[in-house]
C-alpha positions in Angstrom: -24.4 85.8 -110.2 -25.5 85.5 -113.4 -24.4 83.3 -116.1 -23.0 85.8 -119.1 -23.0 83.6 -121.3 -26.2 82.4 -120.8 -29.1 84.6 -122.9 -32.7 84.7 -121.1 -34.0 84.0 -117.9 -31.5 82.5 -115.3 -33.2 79.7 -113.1 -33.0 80.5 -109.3 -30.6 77.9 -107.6 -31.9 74.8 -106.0 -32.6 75.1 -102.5 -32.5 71.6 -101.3 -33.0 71.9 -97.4 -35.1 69.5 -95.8 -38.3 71.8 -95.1 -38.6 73.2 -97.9 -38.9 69.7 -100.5 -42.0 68.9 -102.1 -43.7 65.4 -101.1 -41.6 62.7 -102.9 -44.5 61.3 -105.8 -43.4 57.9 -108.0 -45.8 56.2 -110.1 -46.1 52.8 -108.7 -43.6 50.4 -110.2 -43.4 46.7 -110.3 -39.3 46.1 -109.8 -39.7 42.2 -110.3 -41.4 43.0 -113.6 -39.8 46.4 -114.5 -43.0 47.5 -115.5 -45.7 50.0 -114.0 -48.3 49.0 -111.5 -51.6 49.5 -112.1 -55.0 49.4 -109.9 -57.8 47.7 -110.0 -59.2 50.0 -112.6 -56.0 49.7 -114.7 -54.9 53.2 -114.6 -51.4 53.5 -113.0 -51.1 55.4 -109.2 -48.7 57.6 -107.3 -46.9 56.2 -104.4 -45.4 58.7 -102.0 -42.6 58.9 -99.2 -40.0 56.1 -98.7 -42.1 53.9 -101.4 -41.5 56.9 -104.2 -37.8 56.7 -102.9 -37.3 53.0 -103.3 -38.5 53.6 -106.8 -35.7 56.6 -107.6 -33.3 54.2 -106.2 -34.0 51.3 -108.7 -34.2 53.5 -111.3 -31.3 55.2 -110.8 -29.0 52.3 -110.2 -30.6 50.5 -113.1 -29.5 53.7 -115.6 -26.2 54.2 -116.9 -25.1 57.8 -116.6 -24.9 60.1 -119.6 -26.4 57.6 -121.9 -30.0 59.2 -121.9 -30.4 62.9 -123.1 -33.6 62.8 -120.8 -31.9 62.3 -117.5 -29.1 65.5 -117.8 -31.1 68.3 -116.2 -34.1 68.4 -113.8 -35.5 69.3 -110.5 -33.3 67.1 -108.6 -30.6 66.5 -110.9 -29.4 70.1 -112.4 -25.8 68.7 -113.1 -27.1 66.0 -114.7 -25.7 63.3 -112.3 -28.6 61.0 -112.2 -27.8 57.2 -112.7 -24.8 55.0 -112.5 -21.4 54.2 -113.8 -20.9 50.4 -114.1 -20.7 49.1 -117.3 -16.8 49.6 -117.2 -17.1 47.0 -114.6 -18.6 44.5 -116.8 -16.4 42.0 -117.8 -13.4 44.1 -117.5 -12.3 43.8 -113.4 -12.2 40.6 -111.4 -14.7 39.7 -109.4 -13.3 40.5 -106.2 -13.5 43.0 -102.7 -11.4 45.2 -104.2 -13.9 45.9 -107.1 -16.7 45.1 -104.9 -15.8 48.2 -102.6 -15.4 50.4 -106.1 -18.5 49.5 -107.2 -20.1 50.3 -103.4 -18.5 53.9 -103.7 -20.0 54.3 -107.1 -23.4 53.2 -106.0 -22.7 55.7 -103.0 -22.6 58.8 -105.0 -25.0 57.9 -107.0 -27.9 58.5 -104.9 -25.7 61.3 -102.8 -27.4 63.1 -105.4 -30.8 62.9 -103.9 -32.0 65.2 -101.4 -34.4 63.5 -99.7 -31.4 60.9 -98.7 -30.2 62.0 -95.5 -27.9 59.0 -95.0 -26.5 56.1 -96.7 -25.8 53.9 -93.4 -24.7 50.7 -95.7 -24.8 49.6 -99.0 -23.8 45.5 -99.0 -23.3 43.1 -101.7 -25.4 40.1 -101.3 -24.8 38.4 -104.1 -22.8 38.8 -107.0 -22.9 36.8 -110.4 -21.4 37.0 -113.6 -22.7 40.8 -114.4 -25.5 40.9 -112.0 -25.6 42.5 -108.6 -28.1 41.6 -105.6 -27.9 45.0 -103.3 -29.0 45.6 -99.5 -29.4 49.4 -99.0 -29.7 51.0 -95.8 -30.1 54.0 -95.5 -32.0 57.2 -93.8 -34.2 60.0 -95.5 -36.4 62.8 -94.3 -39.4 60.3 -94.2 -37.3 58.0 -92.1 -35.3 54.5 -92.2 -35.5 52.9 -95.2 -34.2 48.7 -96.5 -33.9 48.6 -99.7 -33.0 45.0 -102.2 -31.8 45.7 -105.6 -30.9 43.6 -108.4 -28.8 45.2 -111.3 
């Protein structure tokens, strides 16, 4: 149904089933740099699959949510639920398991969101110091198993 209140065209719901999702398409990004890749021609270039996903996933979990206009409403993201919530954390809770297992929930939904995640098997922190995190992400998508390090 319809949206009432809504004038125009209404956008047909997402249908987010497995066979039915375009190929997952990132530009290339350098995470040690936080900056494109380019090739040998200097123009930047698509990775695809489990590559394009380990890209979302940085990106994701190194934007706050709600701050950016620009991430509340997409293809993937039609509630506008893309990043993270952790800069309550910041200086604010201890640094301990108890906050540690908050912040692994958070990080949890967060990329729930994604529909080319099947299955977040583990999410383990490696390292944790002053406000920065060192993640190990394991998880399962449609393309298959996929490791994942992240530093926020």
């Amino acid at each position: 149904m319809s949206n009432p209140f809504v004038a125009g065209i209404q956008p047909a719901k997402i249908d987010s089933t497995q066979d039915n999702l375009p190929l997952l398409q990132e530009f290339a990004w350098d995470m040690e740099h936080d900056t494109f890749c380019y090739d040998s021609r200097g123009r930047h270039y698509i990775v695809t699959e489990n590559e394009a996903l380990k890209i979302w996933i940085y990106k994701c979990l190194k934007t706050e949510r709600y701050r950016y206009e620009a991430y509340r409403h997409g293809i993937y993201d039609a509630d506008g639920d893309y990043g993270i919530e952790l800069e309550e954390y910041i200086g604010t809770h201890p640094n301990n398991e108890k906050t540690a297992a908050e912040i692994c929930q958070i990080i949890r939904e967060s990329l729930a969101i994604n529909p080319y995640i099947v299955k977040i098997n583990s999410i383990d922190i490696t390292e944790r110091k002053g406000d920065k995190l060192a993640l190990l992400i394991n998880l399962t998508s449609i393309y298959g198993e996929l490791i994942q390090e992240v530093k926020i």
